[in-house]
C-alpha positions as CSV (number, residue, x, y, z in Angstrom):
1,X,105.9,72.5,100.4
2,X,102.5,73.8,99.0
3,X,101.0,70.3,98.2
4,X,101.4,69.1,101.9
5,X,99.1,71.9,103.1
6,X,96.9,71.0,100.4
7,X,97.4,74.1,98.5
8,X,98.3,74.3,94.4
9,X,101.9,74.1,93.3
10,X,102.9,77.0,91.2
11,X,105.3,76.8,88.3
12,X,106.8,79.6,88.1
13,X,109.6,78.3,86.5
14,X,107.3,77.7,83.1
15,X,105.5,81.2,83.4
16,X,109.1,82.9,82.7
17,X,110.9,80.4,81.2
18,X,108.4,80.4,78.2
19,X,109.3,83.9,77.4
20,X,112.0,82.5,75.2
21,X,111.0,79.5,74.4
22,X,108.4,76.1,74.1
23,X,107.5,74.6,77.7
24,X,109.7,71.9,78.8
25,X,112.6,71.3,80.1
26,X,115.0,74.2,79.1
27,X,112.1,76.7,79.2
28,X,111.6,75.7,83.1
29,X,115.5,75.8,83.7
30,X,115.8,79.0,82.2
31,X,112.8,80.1,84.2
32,X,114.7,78.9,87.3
33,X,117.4,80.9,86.3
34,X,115.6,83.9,86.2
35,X,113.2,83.7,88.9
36,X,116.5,82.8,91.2
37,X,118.2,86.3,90.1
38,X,114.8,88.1,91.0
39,X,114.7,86.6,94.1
40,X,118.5,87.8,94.8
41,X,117.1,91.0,94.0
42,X,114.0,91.3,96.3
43,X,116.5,90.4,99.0
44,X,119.0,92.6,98.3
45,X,116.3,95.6,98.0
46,X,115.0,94.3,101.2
47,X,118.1,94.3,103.5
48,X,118.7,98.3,101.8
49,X,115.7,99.1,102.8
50,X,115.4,97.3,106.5
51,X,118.9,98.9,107.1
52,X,118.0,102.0,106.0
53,X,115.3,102.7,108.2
54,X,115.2,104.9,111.0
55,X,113.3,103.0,113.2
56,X,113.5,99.4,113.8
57,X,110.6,97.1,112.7
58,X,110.4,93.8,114.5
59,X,107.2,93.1,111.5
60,X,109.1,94.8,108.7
61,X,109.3,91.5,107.0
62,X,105.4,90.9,107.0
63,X,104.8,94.0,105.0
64,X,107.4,93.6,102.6
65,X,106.0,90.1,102.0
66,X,102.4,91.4,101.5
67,X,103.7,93.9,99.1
68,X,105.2,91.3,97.2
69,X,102.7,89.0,96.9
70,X,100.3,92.2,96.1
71,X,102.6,93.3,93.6
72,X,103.0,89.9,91.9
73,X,99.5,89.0,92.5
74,X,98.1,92.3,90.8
75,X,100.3,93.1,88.6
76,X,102.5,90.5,87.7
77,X,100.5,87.9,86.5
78,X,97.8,89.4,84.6
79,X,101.0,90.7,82.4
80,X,102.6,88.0,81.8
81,X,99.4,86.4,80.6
82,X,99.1,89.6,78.1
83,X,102.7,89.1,77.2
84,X,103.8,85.8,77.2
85,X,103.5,84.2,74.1
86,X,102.8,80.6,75.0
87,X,100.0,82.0,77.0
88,X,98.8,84.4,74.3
89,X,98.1,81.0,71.9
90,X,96.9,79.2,74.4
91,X,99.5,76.5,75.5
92,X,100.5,77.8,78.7
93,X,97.7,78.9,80.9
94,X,97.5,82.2,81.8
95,X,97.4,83.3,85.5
96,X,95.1,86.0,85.4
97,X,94.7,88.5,88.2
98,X,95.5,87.1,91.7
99,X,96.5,83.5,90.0
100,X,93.0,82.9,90.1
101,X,92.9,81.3,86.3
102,X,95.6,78.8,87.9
103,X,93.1,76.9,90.7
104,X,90.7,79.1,91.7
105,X,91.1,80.6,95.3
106,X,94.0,78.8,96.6
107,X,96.5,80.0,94.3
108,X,96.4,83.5,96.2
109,X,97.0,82.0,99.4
110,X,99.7,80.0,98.4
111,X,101.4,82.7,96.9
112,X,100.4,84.9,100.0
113,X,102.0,82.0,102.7
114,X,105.0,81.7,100.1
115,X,105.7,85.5,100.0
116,X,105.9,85.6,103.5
117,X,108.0,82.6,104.0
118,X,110.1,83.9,101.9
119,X,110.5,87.6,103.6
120,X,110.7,85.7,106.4
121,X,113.6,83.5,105.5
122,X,115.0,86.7,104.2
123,X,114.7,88.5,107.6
124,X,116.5,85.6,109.5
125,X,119.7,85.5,107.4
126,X,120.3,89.5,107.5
């Protein structure tokens, strides 16, 4: 959806995938794989937590997904650039801190828009 709105598309898929092994196919499937099962567990720590709270939040949603995206932005990505290994020889390029090694300035706000999409989405089926 990214490229419509004239932002970069992100593979995630290869960051993780090439964990294990070369970039290609497998490695993106795997990465699939795994991204999927974190994305099952952001929205199952979500809907504990929006239950959970005493007080209902119409805009709960819009803080988790700035969290994420802080969290992934921040955090996230400057690691896995430390500890992948295709990115540590040089095959993969590495994210850096906010994406910004990816394409510039609009990597952030794609992953911004995507993280709230997502919480979004998230808010709407629980």
């Amino acid at each position: 959806m990214a490229p419509r709105f004239h932002l970069p598309r992100i593979d995630y898929f290869t960051f993780i995938g090439t964990f294990f092994l070369k970039p290609g196919l497998i490695a993106s499937f795997i990465g699939a794989i795994m991204f999927y099962s974190g994305a099952v567990f952001w929205g199952s720590l979500y809907k504990t937590l929006a239950t959970t709270s005493k007080r209902p939040n119409s805009l709960f949603y819009i803080k988790f997904g700035s969290a994420l995206f802080l969290f992934s932005s921040l955090l996230v990505m400057p690691l896995i650039g430390v500890v992948n290994p295709q990115m540590c020889r040089g095959i993969v390029k590495k994210p850096g801190i906010l994406g910004l090694g990816l394409n510039g300035w609009k990597t952030p706000l794609s992953n911004l828009v995507a993280h709230l999409i997502f919480a979004f989405f998230i808010e709407r089926k629980t």
